[in-house]
N, C-alpha and C positions, 0 to 999 in steps of 0.2 A: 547484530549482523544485519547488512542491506545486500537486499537482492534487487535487481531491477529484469522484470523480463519486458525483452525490446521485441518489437515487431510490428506492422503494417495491419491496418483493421482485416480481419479477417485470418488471421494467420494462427487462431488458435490460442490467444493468451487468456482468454475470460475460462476456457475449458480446462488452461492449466492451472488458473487458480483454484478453481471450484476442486478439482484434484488436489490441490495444495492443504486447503481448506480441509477436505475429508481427512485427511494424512494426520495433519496439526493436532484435528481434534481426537483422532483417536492416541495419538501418542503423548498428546499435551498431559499432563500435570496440574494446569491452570487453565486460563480460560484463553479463548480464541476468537479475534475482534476482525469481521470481514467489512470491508469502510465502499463504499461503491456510490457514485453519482446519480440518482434514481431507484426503483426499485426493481429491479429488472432479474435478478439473483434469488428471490423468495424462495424458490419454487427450489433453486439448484445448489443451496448450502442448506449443510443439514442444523436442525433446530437448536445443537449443542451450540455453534458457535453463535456470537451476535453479531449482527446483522445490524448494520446502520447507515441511512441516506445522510449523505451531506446535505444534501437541496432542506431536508426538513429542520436546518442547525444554520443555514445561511452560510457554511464554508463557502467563502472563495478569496484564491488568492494563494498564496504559498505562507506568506504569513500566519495568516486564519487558521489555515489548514494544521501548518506544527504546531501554532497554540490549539487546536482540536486533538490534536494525537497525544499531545503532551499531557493530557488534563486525562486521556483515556489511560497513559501508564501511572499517572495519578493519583486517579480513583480506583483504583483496582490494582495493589502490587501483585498480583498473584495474573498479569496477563504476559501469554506466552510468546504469543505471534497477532499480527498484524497483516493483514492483508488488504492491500486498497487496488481496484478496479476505476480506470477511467482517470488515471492520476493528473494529466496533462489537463483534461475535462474542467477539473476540481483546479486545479493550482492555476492554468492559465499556460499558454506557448511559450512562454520566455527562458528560451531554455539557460540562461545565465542566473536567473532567480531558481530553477529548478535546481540546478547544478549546489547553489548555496544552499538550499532547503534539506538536499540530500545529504551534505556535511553536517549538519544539523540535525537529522534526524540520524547520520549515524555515530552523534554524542549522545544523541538521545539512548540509542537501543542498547548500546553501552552502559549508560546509570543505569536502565530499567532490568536491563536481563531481557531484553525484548528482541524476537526475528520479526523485519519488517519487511515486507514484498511488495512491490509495486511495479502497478503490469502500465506499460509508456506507450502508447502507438504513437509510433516514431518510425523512421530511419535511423538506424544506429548510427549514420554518417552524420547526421543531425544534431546531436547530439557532442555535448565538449566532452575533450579528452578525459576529464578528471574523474568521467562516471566510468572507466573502461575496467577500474577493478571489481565493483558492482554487477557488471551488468553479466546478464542470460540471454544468449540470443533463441528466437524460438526459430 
């Protein structure tokens, strides 16, 4: 399953993650991968899940990035959820390559057994139609 939570910087998406995140980990089964552009999150997901900077792995790009996530349900069959912060950051604006990335990754989360969240600061107007069954408005 894909989630996408849409909203404009400041409208509260990084706090619903970190909530996300706490939920995940206490009801996960497996393990819980929070994915975010920088390290800015340390302090605000707790130590159960991991915690990883793109910037220290050189994602970028939408490419990069599903061959990054791909390799994380990979190495670890036993990962539950997914969570990426600053997704537009890491992939880049275009939102017709975003749009295909997201079909992609939910063939992905499909093989895997994997829920994948990704919080977009965006306009949801901004965005193409074909993400409108995914998306969370906040």
């Amino acid at each position: 399953m894909v989630t996408l939570i849409i909203g404009k910087k400041g409208s509260g998406k990084t706090k619903k993650l970190i909530n996300l995140a706490a939920e995940a980990v206490e009801n996960s089964k497996g393990n819980v991968v929070v994915v975010e552009k920088g390290l800015k999150l340390t302090y605000d997901v707790s130590h159960k899940a991991r915690l990883i900077d793109t910037e220290q792995y050189g994602i970028t790009g939408y490419d990069a990035f599903f061959g990054f996530l791909s390799g994380i349900c990979a190495g670890n069959y036993d990962v539950t959820d997914v969570l990426v912060d600053s997704t537009l950051k890491i992939g880049g604006q275009d939102f017709t390559a975003f749009s295909e990335f997201i079909e992609k990754i939910n063939t992905l989360a499909t093989q895997s057994d994997t829920k994948f969240t990704f919080l977009v600061s965006a306009d949801e107007k901004e965005l193409p139609a074909s993400l409108d069954a995914v998306t969370v408005k906040i």
